[in-house]
C-alpha positions, 0 to 999 in steps of 0.5 A: 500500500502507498499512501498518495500524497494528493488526497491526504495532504488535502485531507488537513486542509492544504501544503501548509496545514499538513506541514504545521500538523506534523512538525515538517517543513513547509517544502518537505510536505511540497515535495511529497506533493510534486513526488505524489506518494508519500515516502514509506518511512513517513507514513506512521508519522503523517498515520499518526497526525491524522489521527491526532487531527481526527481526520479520516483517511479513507481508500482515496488517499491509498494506494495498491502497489499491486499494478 
């Protein structure tokens, strides 16, 4: 599973929401942006501010690596 950047990223509300959610840097969240997944080793973080903003990440924002 890969978690796409797009989606979850408009889930917090924007680059700069995501960005301030999870402590990262304003280009750090950009690049996942442009990149469109998020990396691997990132995901319990962004997993977990989710979850502490009580956001709801539904199947748009996963993706099967199963192509």
């Amino acid at each position: 599973m890969a978690l796409l950047a797009k989606p979850t990223i408009k889930k917090f509300g924007g680059i700069r929401p995501c960005a301030r959610a999870g402590g990262w840097p304003v280009s750090t969240v950009q690049s996942w942006n442009e990149a469109g997944v998020i990396p691997y080793k990132r995901e319990a973080e962004v997993l977990a501010a989710a979850r502490d903003g009580s956001l709801a990440l539904g199947p748009d924002c996963f993706s099967s690596n199963e192509e």
